[in-house]
RONULO-959335 format. One record per residue (C-alpha): chain; z, x, y; residue in one letter. Coordinates in steps of 0.001 Angstrom, whole numbers. Example, Ala and Ser with C-alpha at 12.3 -4.5 7.8 and 13.67 -1.06 7.14 Angstrom:
2
A | 7800 | 12300 | -4500 | A .
A | 7140 | 13670 | -1060 | S .
# end
This chain:
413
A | 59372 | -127473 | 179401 | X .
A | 59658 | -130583 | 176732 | X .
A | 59942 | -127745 | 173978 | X .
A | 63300 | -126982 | 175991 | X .
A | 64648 | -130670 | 175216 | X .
A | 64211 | -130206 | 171522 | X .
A | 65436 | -126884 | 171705 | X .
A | 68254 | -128018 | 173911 | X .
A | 68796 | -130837 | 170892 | X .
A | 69298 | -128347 | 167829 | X .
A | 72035 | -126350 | 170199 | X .
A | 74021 | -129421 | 170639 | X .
A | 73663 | -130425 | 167016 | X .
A | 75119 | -126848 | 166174 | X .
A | 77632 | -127187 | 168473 | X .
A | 79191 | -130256 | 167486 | X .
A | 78836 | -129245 | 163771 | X .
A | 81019 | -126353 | 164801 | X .
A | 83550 | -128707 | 166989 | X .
A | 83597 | -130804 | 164026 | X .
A | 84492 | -127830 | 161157 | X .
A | 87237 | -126511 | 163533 | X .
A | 88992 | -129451 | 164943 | X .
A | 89009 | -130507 | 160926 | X .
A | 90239 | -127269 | 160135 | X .
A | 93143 | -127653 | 163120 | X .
A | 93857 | -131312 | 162762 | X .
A | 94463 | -130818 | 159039 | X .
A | 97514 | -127753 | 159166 | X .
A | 98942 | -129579 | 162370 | X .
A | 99293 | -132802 | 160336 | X .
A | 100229 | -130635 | 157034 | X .
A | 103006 | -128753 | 158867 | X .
A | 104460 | -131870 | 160217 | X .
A | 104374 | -133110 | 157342 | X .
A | 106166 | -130553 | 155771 | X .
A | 109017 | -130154 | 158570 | X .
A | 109731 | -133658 | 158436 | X .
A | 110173 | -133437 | 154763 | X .
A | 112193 | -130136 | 154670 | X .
A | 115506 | -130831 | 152744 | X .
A | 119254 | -129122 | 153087 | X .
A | 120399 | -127390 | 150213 | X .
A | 123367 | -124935 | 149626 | X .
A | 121959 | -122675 | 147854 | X .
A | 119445 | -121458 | 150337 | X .
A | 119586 | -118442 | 151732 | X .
A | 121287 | -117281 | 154996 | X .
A | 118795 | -118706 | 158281 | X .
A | 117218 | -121193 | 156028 | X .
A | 116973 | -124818 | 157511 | X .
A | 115636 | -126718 | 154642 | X .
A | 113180 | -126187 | 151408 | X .
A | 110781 | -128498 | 149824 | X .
A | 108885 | -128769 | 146559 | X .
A | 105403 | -129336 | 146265 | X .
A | 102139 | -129907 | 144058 | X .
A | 98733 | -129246 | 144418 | X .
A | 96027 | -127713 | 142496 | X .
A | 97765 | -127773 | 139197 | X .
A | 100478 | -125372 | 140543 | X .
A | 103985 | -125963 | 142381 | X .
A | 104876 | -124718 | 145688 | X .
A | 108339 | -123417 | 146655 | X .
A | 108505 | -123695 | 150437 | X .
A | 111364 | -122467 | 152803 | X .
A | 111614 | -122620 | 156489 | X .
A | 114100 | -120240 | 158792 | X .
A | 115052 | -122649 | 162219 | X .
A | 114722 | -119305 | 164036 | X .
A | 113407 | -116301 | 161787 | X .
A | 114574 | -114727 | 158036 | X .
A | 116454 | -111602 | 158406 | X .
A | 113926 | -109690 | 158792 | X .
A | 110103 | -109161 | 159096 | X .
A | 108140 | -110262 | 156046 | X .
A | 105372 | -107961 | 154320 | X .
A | 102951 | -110586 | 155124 | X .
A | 102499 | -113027 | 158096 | X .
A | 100191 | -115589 | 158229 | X .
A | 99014 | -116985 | 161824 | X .
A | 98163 | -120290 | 162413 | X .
A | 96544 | -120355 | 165731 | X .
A | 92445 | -119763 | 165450 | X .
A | 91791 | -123124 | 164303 | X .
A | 93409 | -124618 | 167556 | X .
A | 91291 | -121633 | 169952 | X .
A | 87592 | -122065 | 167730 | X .
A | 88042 | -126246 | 168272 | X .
A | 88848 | -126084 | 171958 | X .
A | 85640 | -123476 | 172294 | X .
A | 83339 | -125570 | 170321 | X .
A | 84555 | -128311 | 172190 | X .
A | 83953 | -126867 | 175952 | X .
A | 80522 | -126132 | 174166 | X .
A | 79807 | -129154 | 174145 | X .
A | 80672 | -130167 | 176733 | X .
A | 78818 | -128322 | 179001 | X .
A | 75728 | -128572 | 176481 | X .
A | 75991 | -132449 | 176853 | X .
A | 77618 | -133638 | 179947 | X .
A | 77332 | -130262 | 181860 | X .
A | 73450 | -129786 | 180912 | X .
A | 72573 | -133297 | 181376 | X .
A | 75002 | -134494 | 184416 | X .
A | 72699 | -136078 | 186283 | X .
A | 72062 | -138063 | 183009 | X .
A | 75096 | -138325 | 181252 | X .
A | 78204 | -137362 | 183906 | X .
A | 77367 | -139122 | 186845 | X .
A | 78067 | -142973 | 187495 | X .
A | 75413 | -143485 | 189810 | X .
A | 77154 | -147003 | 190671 | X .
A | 80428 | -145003 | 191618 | X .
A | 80502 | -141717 | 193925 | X .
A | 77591 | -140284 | 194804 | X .
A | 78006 | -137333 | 193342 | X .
A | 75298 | -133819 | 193342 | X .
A | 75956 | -132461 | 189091 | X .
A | 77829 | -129468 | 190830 | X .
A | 80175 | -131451 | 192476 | X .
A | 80430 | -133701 | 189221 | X .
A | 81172 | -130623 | 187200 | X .
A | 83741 | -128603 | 189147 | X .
A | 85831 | -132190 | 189062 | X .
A | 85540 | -132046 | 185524 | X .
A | 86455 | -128835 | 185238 | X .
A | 88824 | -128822 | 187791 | X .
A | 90679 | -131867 | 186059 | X .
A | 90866 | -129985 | 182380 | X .
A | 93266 | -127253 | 184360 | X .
A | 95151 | -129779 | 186561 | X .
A | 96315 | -131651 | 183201 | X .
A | 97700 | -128458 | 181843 | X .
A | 99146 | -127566 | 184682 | X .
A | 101271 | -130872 | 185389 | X .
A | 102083 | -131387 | 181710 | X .
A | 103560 | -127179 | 181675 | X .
A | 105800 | -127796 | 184741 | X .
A | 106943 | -131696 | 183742 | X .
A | 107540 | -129532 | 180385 | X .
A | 109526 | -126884 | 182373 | X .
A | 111406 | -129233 | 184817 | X .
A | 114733 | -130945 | 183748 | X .
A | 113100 | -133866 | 182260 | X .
A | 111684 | -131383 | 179927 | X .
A | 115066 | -131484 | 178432 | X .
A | 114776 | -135257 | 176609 | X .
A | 111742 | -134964 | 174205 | X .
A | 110902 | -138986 | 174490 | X .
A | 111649 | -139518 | 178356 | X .
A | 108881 | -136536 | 178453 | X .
A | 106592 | -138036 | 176851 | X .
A | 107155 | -141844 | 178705 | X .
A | 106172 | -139409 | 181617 | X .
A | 103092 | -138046 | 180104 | X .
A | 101940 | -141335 | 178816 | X .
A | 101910 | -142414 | 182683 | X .
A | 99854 | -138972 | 183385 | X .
A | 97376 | -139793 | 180961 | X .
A | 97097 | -143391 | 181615 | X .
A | 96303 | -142912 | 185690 | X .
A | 94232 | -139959 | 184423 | X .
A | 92156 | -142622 | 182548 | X .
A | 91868 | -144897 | 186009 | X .
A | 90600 | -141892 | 187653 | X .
A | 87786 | -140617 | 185309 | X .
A | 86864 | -144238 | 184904 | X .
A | 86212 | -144127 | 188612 | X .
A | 84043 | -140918 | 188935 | X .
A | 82009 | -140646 | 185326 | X .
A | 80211 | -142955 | 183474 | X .
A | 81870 | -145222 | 180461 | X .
A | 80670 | -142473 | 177919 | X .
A | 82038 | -139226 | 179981 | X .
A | 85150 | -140882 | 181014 | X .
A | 86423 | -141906 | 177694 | X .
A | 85200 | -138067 | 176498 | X .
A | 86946 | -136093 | 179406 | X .
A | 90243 | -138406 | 178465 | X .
A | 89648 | -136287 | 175047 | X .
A | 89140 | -133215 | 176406 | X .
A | 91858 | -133664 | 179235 | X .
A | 94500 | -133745 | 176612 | X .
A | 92927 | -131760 | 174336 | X .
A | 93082 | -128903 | 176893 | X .
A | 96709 | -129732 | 176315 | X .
A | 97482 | -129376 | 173012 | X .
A | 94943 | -126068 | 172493 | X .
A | 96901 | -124558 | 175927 | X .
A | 100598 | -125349 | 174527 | X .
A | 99055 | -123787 | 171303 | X .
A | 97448 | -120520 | 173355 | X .
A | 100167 | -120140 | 176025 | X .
A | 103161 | -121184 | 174213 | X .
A | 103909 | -121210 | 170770 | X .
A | 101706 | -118129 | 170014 | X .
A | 103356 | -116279 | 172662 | X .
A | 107051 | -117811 | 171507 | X .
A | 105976 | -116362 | 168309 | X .
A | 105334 | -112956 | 169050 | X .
A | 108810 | -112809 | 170911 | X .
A | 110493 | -113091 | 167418 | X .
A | 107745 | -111195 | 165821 | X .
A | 108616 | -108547 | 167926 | X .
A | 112513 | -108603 | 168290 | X .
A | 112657 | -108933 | 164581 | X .
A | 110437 | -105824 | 164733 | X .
A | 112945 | -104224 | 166693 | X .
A | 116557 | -105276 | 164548 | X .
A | 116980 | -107996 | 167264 | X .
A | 118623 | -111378 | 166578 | X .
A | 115943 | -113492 | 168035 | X .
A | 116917 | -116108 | 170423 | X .
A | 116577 | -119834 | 169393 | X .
A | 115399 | -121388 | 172284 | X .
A | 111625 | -120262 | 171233 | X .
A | 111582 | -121672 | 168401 | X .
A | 113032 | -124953 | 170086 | X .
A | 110238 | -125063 | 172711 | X .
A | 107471 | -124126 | 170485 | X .
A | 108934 | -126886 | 168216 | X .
A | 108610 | -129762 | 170888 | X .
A | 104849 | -128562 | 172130 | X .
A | 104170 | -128667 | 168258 | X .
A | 105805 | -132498 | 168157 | X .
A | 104022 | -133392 | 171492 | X .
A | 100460 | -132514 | 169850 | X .
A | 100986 | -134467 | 166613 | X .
A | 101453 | -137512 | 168873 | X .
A | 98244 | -137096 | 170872 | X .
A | 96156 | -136315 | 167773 | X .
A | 94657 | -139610 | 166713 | X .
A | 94181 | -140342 | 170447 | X .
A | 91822 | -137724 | 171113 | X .
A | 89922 | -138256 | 167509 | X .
A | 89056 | -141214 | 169104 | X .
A | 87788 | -140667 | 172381 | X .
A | 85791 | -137619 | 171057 | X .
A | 84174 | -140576 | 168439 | X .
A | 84063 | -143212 | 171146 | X .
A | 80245 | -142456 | 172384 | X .
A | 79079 | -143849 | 169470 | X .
A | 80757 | -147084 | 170156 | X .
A | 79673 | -148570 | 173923 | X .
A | 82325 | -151845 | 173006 | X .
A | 85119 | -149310 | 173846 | X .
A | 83780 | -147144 | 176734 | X .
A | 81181 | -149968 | 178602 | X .
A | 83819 | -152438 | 180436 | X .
A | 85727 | -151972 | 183332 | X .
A | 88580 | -152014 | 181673 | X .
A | 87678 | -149203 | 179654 | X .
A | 90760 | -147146 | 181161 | X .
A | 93145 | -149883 | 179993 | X .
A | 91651 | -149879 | 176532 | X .
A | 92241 | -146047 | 176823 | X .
A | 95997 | -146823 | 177674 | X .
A | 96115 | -148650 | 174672 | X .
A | 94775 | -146177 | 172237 | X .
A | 97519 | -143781 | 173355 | X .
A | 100091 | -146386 | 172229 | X .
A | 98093 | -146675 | 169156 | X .
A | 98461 | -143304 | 168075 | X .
A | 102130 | -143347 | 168749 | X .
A | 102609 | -146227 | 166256 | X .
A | 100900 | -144966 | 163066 | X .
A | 102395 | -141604 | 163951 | X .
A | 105843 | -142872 | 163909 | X .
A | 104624 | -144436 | 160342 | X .
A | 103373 | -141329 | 159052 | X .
A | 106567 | -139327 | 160499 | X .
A | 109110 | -141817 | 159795 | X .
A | 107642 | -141939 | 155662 | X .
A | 107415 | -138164 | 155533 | X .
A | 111485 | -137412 | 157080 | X .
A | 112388 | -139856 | 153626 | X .
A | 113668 | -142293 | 156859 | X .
A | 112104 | -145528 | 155349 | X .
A | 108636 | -147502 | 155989 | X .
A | 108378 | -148602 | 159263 | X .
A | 106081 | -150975 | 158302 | X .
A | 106248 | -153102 | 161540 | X .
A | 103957 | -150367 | 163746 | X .
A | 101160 | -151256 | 161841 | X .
A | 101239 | -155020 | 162764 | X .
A | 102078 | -153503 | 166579 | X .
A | 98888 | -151372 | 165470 | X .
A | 96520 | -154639 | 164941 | X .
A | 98072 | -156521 | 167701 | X .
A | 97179 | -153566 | 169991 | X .
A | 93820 | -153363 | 168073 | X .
A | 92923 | -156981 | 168899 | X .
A | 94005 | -156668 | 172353 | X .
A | 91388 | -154018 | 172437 | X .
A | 88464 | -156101 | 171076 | X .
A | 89195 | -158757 | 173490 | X .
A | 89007 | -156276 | 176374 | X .
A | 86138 | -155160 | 175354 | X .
A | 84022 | -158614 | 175291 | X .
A | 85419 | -160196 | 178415 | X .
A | 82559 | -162367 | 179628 | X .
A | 80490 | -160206 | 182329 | X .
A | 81608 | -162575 | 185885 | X .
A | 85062 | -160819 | 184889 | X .
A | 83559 | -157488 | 184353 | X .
A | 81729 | -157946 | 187911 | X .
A | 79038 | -156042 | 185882 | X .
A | 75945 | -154304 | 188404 | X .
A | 73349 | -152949 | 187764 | X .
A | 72898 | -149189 | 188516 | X .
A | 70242 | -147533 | 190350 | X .
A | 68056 | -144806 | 189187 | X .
A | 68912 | -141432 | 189384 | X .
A | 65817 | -138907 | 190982 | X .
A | 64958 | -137413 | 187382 | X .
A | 65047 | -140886 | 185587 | X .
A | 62831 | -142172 | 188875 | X .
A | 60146 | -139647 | 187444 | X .
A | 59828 | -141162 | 184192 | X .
A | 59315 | -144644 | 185534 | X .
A | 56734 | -143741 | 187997 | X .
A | 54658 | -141352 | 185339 | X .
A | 51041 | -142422 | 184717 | X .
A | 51628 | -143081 | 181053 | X .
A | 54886 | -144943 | 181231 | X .
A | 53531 | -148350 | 181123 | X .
A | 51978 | -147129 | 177909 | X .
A | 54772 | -146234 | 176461 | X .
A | 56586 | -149273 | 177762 | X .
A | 54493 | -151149 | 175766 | X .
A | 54860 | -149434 | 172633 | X .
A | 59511 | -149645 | 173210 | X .
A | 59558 | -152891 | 174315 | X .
A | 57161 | -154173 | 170966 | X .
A | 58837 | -151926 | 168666 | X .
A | 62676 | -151773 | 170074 | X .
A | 63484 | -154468 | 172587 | X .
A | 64288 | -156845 | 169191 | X .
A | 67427 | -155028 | 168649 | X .
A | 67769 | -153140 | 172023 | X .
A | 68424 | -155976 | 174105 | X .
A | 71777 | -157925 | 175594 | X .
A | 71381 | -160605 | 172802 | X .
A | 69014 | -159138 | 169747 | X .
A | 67054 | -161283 | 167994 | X .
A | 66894 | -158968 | 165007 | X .
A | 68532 | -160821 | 162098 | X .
A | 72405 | -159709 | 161727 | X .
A | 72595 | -157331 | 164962 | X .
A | 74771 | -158999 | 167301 | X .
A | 75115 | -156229 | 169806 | X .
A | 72319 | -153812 | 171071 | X .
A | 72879 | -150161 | 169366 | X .
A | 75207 | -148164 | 170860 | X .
A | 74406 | -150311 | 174343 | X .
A | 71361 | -148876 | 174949 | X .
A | 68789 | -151812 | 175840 | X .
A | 65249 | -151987 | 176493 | X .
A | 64809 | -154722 | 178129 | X .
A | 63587 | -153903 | 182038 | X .
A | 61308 | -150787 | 183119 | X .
A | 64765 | -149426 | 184220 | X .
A | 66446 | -149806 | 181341 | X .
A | 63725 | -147632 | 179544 | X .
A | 63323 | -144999 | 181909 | X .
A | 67440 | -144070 | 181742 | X .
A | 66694 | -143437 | 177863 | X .
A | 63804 | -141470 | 178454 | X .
A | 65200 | -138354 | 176612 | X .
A | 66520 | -140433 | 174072 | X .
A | 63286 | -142184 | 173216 | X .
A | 61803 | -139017 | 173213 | X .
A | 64219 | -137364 | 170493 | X .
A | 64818 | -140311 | 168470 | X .
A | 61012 | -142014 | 168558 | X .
A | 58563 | -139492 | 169521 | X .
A | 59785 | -135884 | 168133 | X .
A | 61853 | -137609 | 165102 | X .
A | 61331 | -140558 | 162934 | X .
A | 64918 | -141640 | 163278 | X .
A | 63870 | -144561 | 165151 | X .
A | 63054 | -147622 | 164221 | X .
A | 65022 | -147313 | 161399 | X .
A | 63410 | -146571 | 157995 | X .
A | 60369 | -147432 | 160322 | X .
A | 60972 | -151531 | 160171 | X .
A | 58936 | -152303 | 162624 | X .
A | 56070 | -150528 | 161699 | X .
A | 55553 | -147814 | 164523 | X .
A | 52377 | -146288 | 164341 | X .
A | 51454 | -142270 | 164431 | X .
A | 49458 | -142955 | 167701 | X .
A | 52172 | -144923 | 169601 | X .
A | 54884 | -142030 | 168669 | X .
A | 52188 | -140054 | 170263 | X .
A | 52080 | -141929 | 173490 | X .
A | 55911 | -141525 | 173758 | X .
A | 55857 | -137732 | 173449 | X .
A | 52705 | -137683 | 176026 | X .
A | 54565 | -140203 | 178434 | X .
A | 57775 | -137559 | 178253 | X .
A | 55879 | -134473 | 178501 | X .
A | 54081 | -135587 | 181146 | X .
A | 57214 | -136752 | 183397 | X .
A | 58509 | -133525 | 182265 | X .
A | 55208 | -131083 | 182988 | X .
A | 54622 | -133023 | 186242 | X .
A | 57684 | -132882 | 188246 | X .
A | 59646 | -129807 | 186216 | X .
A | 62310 | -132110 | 185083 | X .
A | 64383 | -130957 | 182134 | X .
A | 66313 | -133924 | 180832 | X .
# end
């Protein structure tokens, strides 16, 4: 059964290579295309339909680019579809998901200080929550409010925020902040899927057909397409943020959340403002480190504001601390880690423990048994470059103290 945790390891490594090729592939013609519409200029000499043209260089060649507000006259020879990027990084990203959060939940999902959750209760809220926050966000888009761009997005900003409370309350730190990602990137890959593709065909087919298409399509497929530049650099971040326990280990995580969001607005507007030849707003980006600082500050409160507990044991992680090698391999993590995995390292120039993870008490060691396992016994990757000079024998010990938990009670994670 341990072979199944390395196994398990290489699918998850695959899977976020995948996420990773995709969502660049899909972040990098949203931001292009934005780009270009914002930069689109009026001149007479276009032809009939035309909105605006621009000029461009790359690659030692110049580009002659047109767009038609609605659709040329009619259908061209070749079409080119922009929409696979936007359904491979929202697959790859489920993936993972349920490789990481789904596979492991009893690990990984579940705040064992919060609700009391079983891992298939955990997972149908997750899932459950992914098609609630399309589901508000199509009718608020659908409803009269729908009709003012900005007072639409106010609205979602509120959605999103009380959407970061809530996960906050259920998951742990690491699965909140990574559902928040997922929970609005649901969004934008839906408005992509159900929306704009489907707008586009419309055209596609009435200019097919010697109709005039109608206008409004290309208006609502132009506002999903605004609403999922915005909420970009947001979800980079949250999908990056389990590498970084500062921003997802606090209670206040969800407010830190909040202000991401506004964060992404304001170098957006930069970025949008520049490319639409409307001036540099220059002041977002010192609203940017203001927010920024506000951010680092949340994150280091002193703990008696945090009201900081400790959390219990979950019945897999129970196994590992009660296995007959475990104070073996105690030994060996707590000699060879604890310098730097600890709430105040001794390790010259760490200041914080890696990623959070301490090894200070027997609890604290048994939570990262799989980790410990992967990283110490399996892999060298741990202690890094070997520093502390872990020995052959005590990786060893590590992989018998896991296998053992693992052979003896049929755990998996």
């Amino acid at each position: 059964m341990y072979e199944y945790a390395v196994a398990w390891e290489w699918l998850s490594f695959a899977a976020r290579w995948l996420h990773v090729i995709t969502a660049i592939a899909w972040i990098g013609s949203s931001f292009y295309f934005i780009a270009l519409d914002l930069g689109l200029v009026k001149r007479p000499h276009l032809p009939p339909g035309a909105y605006g043209e621009e000029w461009q260089v790359h690659g030692g060649g110049f580009y002659h680019i047109q767009k038609y507000l609605v659709a040329p006259a009619q259908m061209p020879e070749h079409l080119t579809w922009f929409k696979w990027e936007s359904y491979a990084t929202w697959l790859s990203g489920f993936l993972m998901l349920a490789i990481v959060y789904y596979g492991g939940a009893d690990l990984f999902l579940i705040d064992h200080a919060g609700m009391a959750l079983q891992p298939w209760q955990a997972i149908c809220l997750s899932l459950a929550s992914l098609g609630f926050g399309w589901i508000v966000y199509d009718l608020l888009c659908k409803s009269p409010i729908g009709n003012s761009t900005w007072g639409l997005m106010a609205l979602l900003y509120v959605v999103l925020v009380a959407m970061a409370w809530g996960y906050s309350q259920v998951f742990t730190g690491r699965a909140a902040f990574l559902h928040l990602g997922a929970f609005t990137a649901t969004i934008m890959s839906a408005n992509v899927f159900m929306i704009i593709i489907p707008n586009q065909k419309i055209v596609v087919a009435d200019l097919i057909a010697g109709r005039t298409p109608d206008p409004k399509y290309g208006r609502i497929a132009k506002q999903r397409s605004l609403h999922n530049n915005y909420l970009t650099l947001p979800v980079i971040f949250f999908m990056l943020s389990n590498h970084y326990p500062l921003a997802f280990g606090t209670q206040f995580s969800w407010i830190i959340a909040a202000l991401v969001f506004l964060m992404g607005v304001t170098i957006r507007h930069w970025f949008n403002t520049t490319h639409a030849r409307k001036g540099r707003p220059t002041w977002t980006w010192l609203v940017t480190v203001i927010l920024f600082i506000v951010i680092i500050w949340l994150s280091t409160v002193p703990k008696v504001l945090t009201g900081e507990t400790d959390v219990a044991l979950s019945p897999v992680q129970q196994r590992f601390a009660s296995d007959v090698h475990f104070a073996a391999a105690r030994d060996v993590v707590q000699g060879r880690c604890a310098m730097c995995h600890a709430a105040e390292p001794v390790w010259e120039g760490i200041s914080f423990a890696p990623k959070g993870v301490r090894f200070e008490t027997d609890a604290d060691i048994a939570r990262h048994a799989h980790e410990i396992y992967i990283q110490a016994g399996r892999s060298h990757a741990m202690p890094p470059g070997n520093i502390t000079a872990i020995t052959p024998e005590e990786r060893k010990l590590l992989t018998a103290w896991y296998q053992s938990a693992v052979d003896g009670a049929g755990a998996t994670r």
